[in-house]
Structure formats: C-alpha cells, structure tokens
N, C-alpha and C positions, 0 to 999 in steps of 0.2 A: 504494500500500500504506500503511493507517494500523496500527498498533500502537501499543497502552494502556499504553505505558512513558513512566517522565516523564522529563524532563532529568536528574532528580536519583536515580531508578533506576541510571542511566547512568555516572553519573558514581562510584556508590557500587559500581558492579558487578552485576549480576543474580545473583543463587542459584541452584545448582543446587537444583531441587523435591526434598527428602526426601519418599520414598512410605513411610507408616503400616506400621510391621513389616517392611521389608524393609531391610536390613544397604546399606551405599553398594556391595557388591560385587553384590548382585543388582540394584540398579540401573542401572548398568553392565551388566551381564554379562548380562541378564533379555533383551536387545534383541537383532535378527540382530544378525549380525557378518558384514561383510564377506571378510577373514581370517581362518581358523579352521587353515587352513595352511598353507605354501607350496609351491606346487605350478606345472607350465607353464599348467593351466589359472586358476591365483590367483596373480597374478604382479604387484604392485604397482607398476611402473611402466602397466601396460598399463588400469589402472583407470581406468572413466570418472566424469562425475558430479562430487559435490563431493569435492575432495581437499585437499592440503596439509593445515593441521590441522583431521583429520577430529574428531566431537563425543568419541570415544573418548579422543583423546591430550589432551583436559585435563579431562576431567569429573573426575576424581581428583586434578587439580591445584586444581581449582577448588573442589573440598568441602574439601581441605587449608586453601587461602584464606581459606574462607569459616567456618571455625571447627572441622570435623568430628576428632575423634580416634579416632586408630587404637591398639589393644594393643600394642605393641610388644617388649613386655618378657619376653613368655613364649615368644619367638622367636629359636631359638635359629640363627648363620651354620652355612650346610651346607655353603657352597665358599668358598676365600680363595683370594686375588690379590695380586700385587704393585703391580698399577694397577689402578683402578677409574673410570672415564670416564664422567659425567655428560650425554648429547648427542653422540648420531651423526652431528651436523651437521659443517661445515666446519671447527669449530676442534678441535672432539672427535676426529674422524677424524685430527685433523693431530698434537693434544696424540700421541695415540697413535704415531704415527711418530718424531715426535719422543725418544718415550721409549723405544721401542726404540734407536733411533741411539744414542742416552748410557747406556742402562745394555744392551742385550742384547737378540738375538731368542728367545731362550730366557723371559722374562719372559712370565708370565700376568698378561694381560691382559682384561678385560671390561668392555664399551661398553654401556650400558644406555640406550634412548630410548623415547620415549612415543609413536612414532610407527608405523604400520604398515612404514614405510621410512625408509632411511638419506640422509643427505644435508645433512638441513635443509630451509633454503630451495634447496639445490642437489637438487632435486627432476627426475625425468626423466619425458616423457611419451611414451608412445610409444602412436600410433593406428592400430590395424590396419587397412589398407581389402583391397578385393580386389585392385587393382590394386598392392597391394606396404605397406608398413609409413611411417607417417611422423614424425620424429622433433623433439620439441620441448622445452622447458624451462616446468616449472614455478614458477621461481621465477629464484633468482640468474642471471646471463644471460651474461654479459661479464667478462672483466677488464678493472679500471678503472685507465688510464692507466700501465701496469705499467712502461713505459720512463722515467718519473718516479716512481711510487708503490713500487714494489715493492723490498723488502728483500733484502739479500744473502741472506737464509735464507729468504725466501719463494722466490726466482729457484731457491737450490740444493734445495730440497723438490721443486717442481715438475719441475727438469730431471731427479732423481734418481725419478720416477713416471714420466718418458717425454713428459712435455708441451715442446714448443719451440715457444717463446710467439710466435719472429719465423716457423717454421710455420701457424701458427694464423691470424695476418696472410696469410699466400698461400690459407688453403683457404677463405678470406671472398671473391666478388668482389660490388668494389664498385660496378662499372661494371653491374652484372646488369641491376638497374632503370631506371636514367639513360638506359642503350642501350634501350629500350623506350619510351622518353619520356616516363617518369613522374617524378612531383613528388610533393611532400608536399602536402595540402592542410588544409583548415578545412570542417568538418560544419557548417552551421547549422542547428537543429534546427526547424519548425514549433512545437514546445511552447512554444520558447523566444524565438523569432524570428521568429515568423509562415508560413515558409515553411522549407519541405527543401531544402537547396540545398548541393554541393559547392564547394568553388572550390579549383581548383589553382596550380601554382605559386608556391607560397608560395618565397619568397625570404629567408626569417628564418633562419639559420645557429642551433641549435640545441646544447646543449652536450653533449656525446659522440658527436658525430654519427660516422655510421660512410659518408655520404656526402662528394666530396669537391663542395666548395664550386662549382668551375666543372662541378660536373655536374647542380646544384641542377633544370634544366629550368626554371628559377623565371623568372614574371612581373619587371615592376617592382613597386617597393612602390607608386607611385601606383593601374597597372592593377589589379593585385592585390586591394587594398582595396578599390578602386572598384566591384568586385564585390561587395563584401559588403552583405547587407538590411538594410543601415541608412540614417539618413536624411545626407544632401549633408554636413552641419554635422558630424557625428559622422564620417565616413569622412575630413573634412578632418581635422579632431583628428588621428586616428591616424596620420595620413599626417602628420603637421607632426612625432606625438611620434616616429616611426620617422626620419623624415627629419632636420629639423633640430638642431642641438647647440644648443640652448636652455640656459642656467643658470637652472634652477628654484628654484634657493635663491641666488638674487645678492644677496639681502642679509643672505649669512650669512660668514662668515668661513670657512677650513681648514678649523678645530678643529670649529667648530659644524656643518658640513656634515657631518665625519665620524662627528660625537654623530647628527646625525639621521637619515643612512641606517642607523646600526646597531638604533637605537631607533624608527622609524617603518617604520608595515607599508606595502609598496607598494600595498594597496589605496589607504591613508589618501593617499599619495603623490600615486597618480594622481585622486585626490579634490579635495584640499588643494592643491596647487603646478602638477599639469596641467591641473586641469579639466574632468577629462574629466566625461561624464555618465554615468548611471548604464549607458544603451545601450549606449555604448563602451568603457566598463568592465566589462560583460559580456564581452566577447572575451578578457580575462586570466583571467576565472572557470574555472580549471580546467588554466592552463597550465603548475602546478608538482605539481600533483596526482602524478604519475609519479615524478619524478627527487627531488624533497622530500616528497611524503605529505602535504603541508600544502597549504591555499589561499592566496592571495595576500594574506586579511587576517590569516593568522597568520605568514609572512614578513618578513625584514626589507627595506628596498632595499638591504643589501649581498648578502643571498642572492636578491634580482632581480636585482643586476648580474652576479655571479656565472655565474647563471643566463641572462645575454644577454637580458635585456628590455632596453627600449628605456627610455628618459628621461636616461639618466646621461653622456653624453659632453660633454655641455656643463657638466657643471658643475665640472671642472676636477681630479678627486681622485686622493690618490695611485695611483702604477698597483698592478694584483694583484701578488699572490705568484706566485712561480713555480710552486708547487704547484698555485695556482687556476690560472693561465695553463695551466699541463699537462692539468688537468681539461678544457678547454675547447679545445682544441688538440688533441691527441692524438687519433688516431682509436679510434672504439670500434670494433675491426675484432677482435678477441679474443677469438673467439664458439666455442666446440663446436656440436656439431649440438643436443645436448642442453643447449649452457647451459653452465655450472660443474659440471650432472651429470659431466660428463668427468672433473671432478676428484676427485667424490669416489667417483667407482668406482673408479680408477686406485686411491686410496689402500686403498681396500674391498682392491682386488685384492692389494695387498700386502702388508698385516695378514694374507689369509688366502686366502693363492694358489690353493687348490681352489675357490674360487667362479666361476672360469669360465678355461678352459686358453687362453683368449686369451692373448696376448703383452703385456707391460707398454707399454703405448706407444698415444697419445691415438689413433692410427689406428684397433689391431685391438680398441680398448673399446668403440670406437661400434657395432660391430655384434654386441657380442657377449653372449651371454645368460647372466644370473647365476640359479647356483642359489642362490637361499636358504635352502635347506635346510639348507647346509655354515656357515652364519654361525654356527647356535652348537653345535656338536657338542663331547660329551665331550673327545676329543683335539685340538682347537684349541687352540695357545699364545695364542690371542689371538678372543674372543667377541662377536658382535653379537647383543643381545638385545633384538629389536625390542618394541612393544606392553607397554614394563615400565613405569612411573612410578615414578620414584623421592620419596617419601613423607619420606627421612627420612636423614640423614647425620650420624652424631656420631664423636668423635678418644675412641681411645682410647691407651693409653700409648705402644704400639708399632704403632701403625696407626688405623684404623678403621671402624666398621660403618656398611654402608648396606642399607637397608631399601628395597623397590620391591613394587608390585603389579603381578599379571595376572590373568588369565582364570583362574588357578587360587589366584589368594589372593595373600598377603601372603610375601614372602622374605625375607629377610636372608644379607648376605654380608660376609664379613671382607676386606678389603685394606690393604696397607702403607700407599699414599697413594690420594689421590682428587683428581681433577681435575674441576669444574663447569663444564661449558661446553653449560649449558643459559643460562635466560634469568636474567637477574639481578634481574629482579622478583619473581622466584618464589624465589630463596637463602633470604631471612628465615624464608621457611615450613617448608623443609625442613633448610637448618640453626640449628634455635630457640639454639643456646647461644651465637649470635654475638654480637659488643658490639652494644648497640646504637646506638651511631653508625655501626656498618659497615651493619646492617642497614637505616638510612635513608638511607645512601649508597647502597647499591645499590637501594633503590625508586626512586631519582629516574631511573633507566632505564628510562623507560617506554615500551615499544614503540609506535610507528604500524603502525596494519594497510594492507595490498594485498590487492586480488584479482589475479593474473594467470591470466588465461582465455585456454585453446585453444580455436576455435571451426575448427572446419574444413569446409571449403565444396566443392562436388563441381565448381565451378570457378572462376577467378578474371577472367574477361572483364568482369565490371565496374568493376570497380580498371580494368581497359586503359582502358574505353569515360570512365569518370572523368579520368583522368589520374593517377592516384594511385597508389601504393605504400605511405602512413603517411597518418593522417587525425586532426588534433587536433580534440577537441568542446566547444566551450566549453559550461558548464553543463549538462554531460550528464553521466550514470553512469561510462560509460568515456570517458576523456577521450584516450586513445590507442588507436590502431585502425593495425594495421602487417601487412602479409605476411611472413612470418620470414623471416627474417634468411638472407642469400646464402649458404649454407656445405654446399661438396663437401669429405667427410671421409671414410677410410677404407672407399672403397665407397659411402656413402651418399651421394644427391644430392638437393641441393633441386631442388622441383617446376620445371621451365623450362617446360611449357605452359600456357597459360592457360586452355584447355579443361579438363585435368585438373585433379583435389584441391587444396591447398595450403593449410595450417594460417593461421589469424587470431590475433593475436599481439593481446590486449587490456589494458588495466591501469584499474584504478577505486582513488579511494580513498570507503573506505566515512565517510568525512565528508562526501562530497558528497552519499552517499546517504541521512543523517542529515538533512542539508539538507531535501534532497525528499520526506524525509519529518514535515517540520513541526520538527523540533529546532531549537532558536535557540542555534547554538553563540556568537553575542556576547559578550563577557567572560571567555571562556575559555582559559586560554593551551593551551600547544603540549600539553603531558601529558594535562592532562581534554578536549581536543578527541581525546588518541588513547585514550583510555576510551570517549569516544562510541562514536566508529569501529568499535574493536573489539566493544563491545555490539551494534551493530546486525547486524553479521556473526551473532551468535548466534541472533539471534530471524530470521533468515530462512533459508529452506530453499532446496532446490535449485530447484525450481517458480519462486519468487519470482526466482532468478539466471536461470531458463533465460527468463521472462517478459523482462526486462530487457533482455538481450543479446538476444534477435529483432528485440524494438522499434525499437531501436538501430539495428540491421543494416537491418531493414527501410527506417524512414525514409532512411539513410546511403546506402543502393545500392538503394532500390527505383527509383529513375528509368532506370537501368539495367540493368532487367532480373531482377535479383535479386529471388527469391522463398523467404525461409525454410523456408517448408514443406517445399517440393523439394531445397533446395541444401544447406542445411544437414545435416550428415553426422553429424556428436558435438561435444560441448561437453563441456570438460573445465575445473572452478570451481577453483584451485587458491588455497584461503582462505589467507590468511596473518594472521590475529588476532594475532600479534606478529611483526611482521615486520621493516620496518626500524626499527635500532637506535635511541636517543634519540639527538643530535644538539646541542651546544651552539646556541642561539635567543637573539642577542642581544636581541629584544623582552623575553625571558622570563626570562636569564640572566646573573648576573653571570661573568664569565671568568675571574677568578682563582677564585672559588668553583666555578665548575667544575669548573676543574685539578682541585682538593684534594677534591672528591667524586668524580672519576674514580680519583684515588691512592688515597683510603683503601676505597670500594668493592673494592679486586683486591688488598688485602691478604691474606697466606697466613693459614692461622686451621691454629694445628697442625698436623696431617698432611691438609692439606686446600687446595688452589688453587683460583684462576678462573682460567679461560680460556675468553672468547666475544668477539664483536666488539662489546659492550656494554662487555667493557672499555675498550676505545679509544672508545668513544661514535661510532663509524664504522661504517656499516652496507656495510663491502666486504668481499669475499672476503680482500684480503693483509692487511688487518686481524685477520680475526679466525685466519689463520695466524701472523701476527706475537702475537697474545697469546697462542697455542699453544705457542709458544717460549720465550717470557717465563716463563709459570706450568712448565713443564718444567724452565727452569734454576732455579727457584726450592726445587725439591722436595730 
C-alpha cells in the first residue's frame, strides 16, 4: 500500500476534509452510523470490523484540533450535576466510584464519552459463532504485577466490585498449553527473509510472561537459533550475544556505562558494541513493538534490559528496582475472559445497577448481558452518555459548564465539579482558559497507537502441527500472534479442542507499518514517531487491515494446512490511535523535567481535575485508578 502523504503531513496531523456548505455536524452525521440505538440486535461489544476508536469518536475532536469553532454562547445548560466525568474509560469509571464513596450515592452524576462504548481501552469482544459465543478483549488485557504495583485503594476499589485478584490467578491455567507441547516461537517471513519458516521453542523468558519458565517446551539457545534463515556467521553472533556475559562497554567506567545504556538506542547498541549485522539485527526488529509501542531504535538499553534482551549481563550494572524486578517476575496470570473489560463492567454495574440483574462479582459479569439502554435514563442518579464529544469545559463561580456534541447537535450542561479523564493531548482544546504552561504540559503526553486484532479461526491444528501457542515476527505488521489467553471464568470456557474455533490474539504497532510503507521515521524521537503511527491508522480502512492480517496468517501457518479463505471466521481491528500513554524515554527525556511536566500537567484548574493514566505517564490499568483517587481527593 502507497499513500501520497508526506512525513511532514504526518507529523503536522492530517485534517479533517471540510465539504463546501455543509456545517462539521452534517459531516459527521451525513454518513451511516453504525449505532443509531441500543438495542440486543446493536449491541457494541458484539460488533465486528474496525473498532476501538471508531472515525466517529474523534472527527469532532479533530476539527476542534484543527482550528474549527463552534457557537457556544447562545446555548443555554438544560441538566446540572454535581459531577460531570470526562471519559468512560478506566479512570472515569473509577473517578466516578470514587466520588460516590466520599460524598454520597444520592449524587448526580454524568459520564460523557466519544465513544460508541464504555470502557476505554478496556474494551470487550465478544464473537458469536454457532457453536456457542467467544469471549475476548479488545484492548487492556491483564493486571500488571498487582502483588507489587497495586495500591491500597486500587486493591480496596477492586475487592469492593467483587474482583479477587488471587481468584483470577486460579481461573488462568497455565499449564493448558505447555501440557500440549507447545512453545513460543519466531515467524520468519519470505518478504523478509527469503523463506516462510516457523521455529519453535524458543527458550527466551519474556517479561510478563504468564508461562512458567520450566514449562517453556523451549529448545536450547544454540538449537534454537541454529534454525533460523540466516547465514552460519550471523546465527553464531546471536548465539554468543544470548549466551555469553561479554562487557560491551569495558572501556567504560560505572558512571559512563550507566550514561550510555540510558542514552543509547539498543539498535545503535547492537550496531556499535555487538556487531551484529544488519541480518541479525533484523531478529530484534519488532521485538518491543507490543509491551513498548516503540522499535528498538527509538529505545533505550535500559528499557532493553528491562525488557530481557540479551547483551547486558556482562557488563556488570547496578541491579533493577524492585518495581522493575516485579515487572518481570510476576506472572501475568490476571486475565478476565474479556481483559480489564471485567473491570469496567463491574464498575458500569455499580454506578447503575439496572444495567444487567447479574450479581456484583467478576464470575456472574462474564456472562452476563448489559442493556444499554438503562445507561442514560431520566431517573439514573448516575448517567453514561455514550457517542457525546465533549467540545468544550469552562469554571464558573460555583461550578461549571460543559458543552458536548451528538447526533442531534451541540448541549450544554451545568455541574458542580468536572473530572477529565479523557486524553491529555486533547485538555488544551477543550479547556482554552488554561495557563498556558499547563497547557504545554499536558501536550507532551502524546499517545502511541496499537492495533489489537481478534482474528478467529474455525480451528487451531496448526498452532499443534507448529509447535506453537505465541508467535513473534520480526519485521512484520503484527509482530505478536498468540491463542488467548487460558481462562475458565464464570461458566465461560476457553476453547480446549483444537479442531474447534478459538480466537487469535494479534498486536501491531502502526510505526512498523509507517515503515512499510516508505516513511523514514530516522531523527524522530518517541512523540512525532507516535504522530506517525497514529496518522497512518487514519488513512487506512478496514480492507487494507483485513489484507494485512491474511497475508500474515497465510505465510505464518500456511505450511500447515491453514487456509484463510476457509478458516478464517471474523476479524475484529480494535484501533487504538491513542492508546498507550506517553512514557518517560531516556533517549528523549530529561527526568527531573519530566517529574515537573507530569506535576504541573494534573494541576486542578478551579472546579475542574485530571484524572487518566496520562497522568502518571503509565499506561496501566492501577495507574490510571490510582489518578482516579488523586483528582477525587483533590475536588
């Protein structure tokens, strides 16, 4: 795929096309709509196609951006609130609980998002087939590290929605796979590497693995390698940087060794000090793409060591943090059937208990169906009002006005306080009276985009016939390729035959596919390479994703039998064009200027907070519950 966009398009942002005499609402609104109402038969978790943020939930974000004004003045609030909640996502959902807790469940409250559905990235997929329903996550996945990360008030939020986190650990097994004798392995693609070739057992311990290490089924690293299409000289490299504790930097001091893993990209790394060649440096192409969003030349090597690459053990440096050790230790075994969805129904269901007579408790959520219909009814103490964008937030003496668009125009509503816990790149636009130091504080959060793609397959005998259960792809689109995740939860069970269905758990970051498609991200730090990203998401359609993912498929498991045409059942694109948060880059970033642009960014501004995981510059779920709290005590 080529498109006539330049780098510097890209980087500036795309415009929405204003069409000649038509108002930004008919431009919008002029188009189907997928949702027009909620209904069992229009029911937005069960949607296929492209999801996550569909072109609806920012084309009004974007004309705001991009210069467009709205009248505002002759609009007079119809409804007031004593909370008003910017972001149905994870921390908005949470801000809202929170603020019941401390002042009353009698409090009116209203959640306003730009999104067809609530959640965020804790997004729910669920795929009807004949043979029964199957349940997956579009976005958030896991809780991360939670027996080290997680806050006294994150732990008591969660227990008090019915979630018991050392539950959650028993209904994951981890042994599902291993007992099958499957491994992780590495895609080599033909495009890339002359030939299509699997190879299993990979033996590389991975950070948040949710396997345990003696179940790896993994080769040696010699065997291993020894496989892979490359030539004698280049598989030794690999084999010496994975094996031997080498000091790469021996003629450098403590100090200076710690100056240059924080400030050198481990591409430059493995360039400059290993040697490797371009061939063998291929193989890292892609290998942080998932867990970072970045490539490995916009990385440091302290977030490659981090991340468990290989080069660092010989060169003698202080050991991690515990926090990092936890990261990497900890099993990622903290899974819903649907993801983090778990969590943010749980809270859905508590704000506004008629949305499904299920029982409070992660068991009887998993299977149980939410009317949307009840989310924003007249008599609700507490309102979710999906498909709104909010345009516009100003203080007034004893509260103040926020203004949102839909399908029927332009509102305005009065509330006591307001909490933001949308994205923090977007604040500036919609709250214009802010300092403006705050307001360039909170742009330096500039999100990285993910795709996470359901693909689901009417069977999974090539994975067995493979060896595989996860498949990384160097220099490929989607650089992870995994069968979801082991988890028997309230009734629901993951697929155990290999003949039947079972969903394909995929992740791309759309800078590789910037890559491939001619953009020379070089010179670019971490922020304009996630402007790339996110641009290229926009200029491509579903056509162009569902192209992608076959190809992919096909090469990957066409030696075993798999045939797209036939097998492939639905695809489900779950964009995420802001997705994970920005991220302190020592390449990029000074660290005390960080602090002090993360502090004054989430300053309260009159009757008005932040609360998202952009404030912590963390892109975790107890994060952006932890700044839920924060901006709550703050009001």
């Amino acid at each position: 795929m080529k498109y006539n966009i330049t780098r510097r398009d890209f980087l500036n942002g795309v415009a929405v096309g204003v069409v000649a005499g038509m108002s930004p609402l008919q431009i919008l609104y002029g188009k189907d709509e997928k949702i027009t109402e909620y209904t069992k038969d229009c029911y937005p978790p069960k949607l296929l196609g492209l999801r996550g943020s569909n072109d609806a939930s920012f084309e009004f974000a974007h004309m705001l951006r991009d210069g467009e004004r709205f009248n505002l003045k002759d609009i007079k609030p119809k409804e007031e609130y004593d909370l008003v909640v910017v972001g149905a996502g994870i921390s908005g959902l949470a801000a809202a609980c929170f603020y019941q807790n401390k002042f009353g469940k009698d409090k009116k409250i209203l959640i306003l998002d730009n999104h067809d559905d609530f959640g965020g990235h804790a997004r729910r997929n669920e795929i009807d087939l004949k043979d029964g329903t199957i349940l997956s996550y579009g976005g958030s996945e896991s809780f991360q590290s939670p027996k080290a990360l997680f806050s006294k008030e994150v732990n008591e939020l969660l227990f008090s929605l019915g979630i018991d986190t050392d539950g959650l650990a028993k209904r994951f097994d981890r042994n599902f796979y291993p007992d099958l004798g499957l491994s992780r392995g590495v895609y080599f693609s033909k495009e890339q590497f002359g030939i299509d070739k699997v190879v299993n057992g990979n033996p590389r311990k991975v950070i948040c693995d949710d396997i345990d290490e003696s179940r790896f089924n993994a080769k040696s690293i010699d065997e291993f390698i020894s496989e892979f299409p490359l030539s004698n000289k280049d598989k030794e490299a690999l084999i010496s940087l994975f094996k031997d504790k080498i000091d790469y930097l021996d003629n450098m001091d403590s100090k200076q060794k710690e100056y240059y893993i924080a400030k050198t990209s481990y591409m430059d790394f493995l360039k400059e000090k290993v040697k490797l060649s371009n061939e063998a440096i291929a193989f890292f192409e892609g290998i942080t793409d998932d867990f970072l969003a970045l490539g490995i030349d916009a990385i440091s090597c302290q977030d490659a060591r981090i991340s468990l690459l290989p080069g660092f053990d010989g060169l003698n440096l202080e050991e991690l943090s515990n926090e990092e050790k936890a990261e990497i230790e900890e099993p990622y075994i903290y899974h819903g059937a649907d993801g983090n969805a778990t969590v943010a129904r749980l809270m859905v269901k508590r704000l506004i208990p008629n949305i499904t007579p299920s029982k409070q408790n992660m068991d009887d959520i998993t299977l149980a169906y939410f009317d949307y219909s009840q989310l924003d009814l007249p008599n609700n103490k507490v309102k979710i009002r999906l498909n709104s964008t909010v345009i516009n937030v100003e203080n007034e003496e004893n509260g103040a006005l926020v203004s949102y668009v839909t399908k029927n125009g332009i509102s305005k509503v009065k509330s006591k306080k307001v909490v933001m816990a949308g994205y923090n790149s977007m604040i500036p636009y919609i709250i214009p009276a802010l300092p403006q130091e705050q307001k360039e504080a909170l742009s330096k959060n500039v999100k990285t985009s993910l795709l996470h793609t359901k693909v689901v397959i009417n069977n999974w005998e090539p994975f067995i016939k493979l060896g595989v259960h996860e498949v990384y792809s160097p220099k490929m689109p989607y650089s992870r390729t995994k069968l979801d995740y082991p988890v028997d939860i309230g009734g629901y069970h993951h697929p155990r035959d290999p003949k039947k269905p079972i969903c394909i758990h995929m992740v791309s970051s759309p800078q590789t596919l910037a890559v491939m498609q001619g953009i020379d991200l070089s010179g670019l730090n971490a922020r304009e390479r996630a402007r790339v990203g996110r641009n290229v998401l926009i200029t491509m359609t579903f056509d162009d994703h569902e192209k992608i993912i076959r190809e992919q498929l096909q090469g990957m498991l066409g030696s075993a039998g798999f045939n797209h045409e036939r097998d492939i059942l639905a695809i489900v694109v779950n964009r995420w064009g802001h997705c994970y948060s920005y991220t302190y880059n020592s390449l990029y970033d000074d660290e005390e200027e960080s602090e002090q642009i993360i502090k004054l960014a989430k300053k309260p501004f009159g009757n008005i907070v932040i609360a998202n995981s952009d404030s912590a510059w963390s892109a975790y779920m107890h994060s952006a519950i932890d700044e839920a709290y924060r901006a709550i005590n703050e009001l």
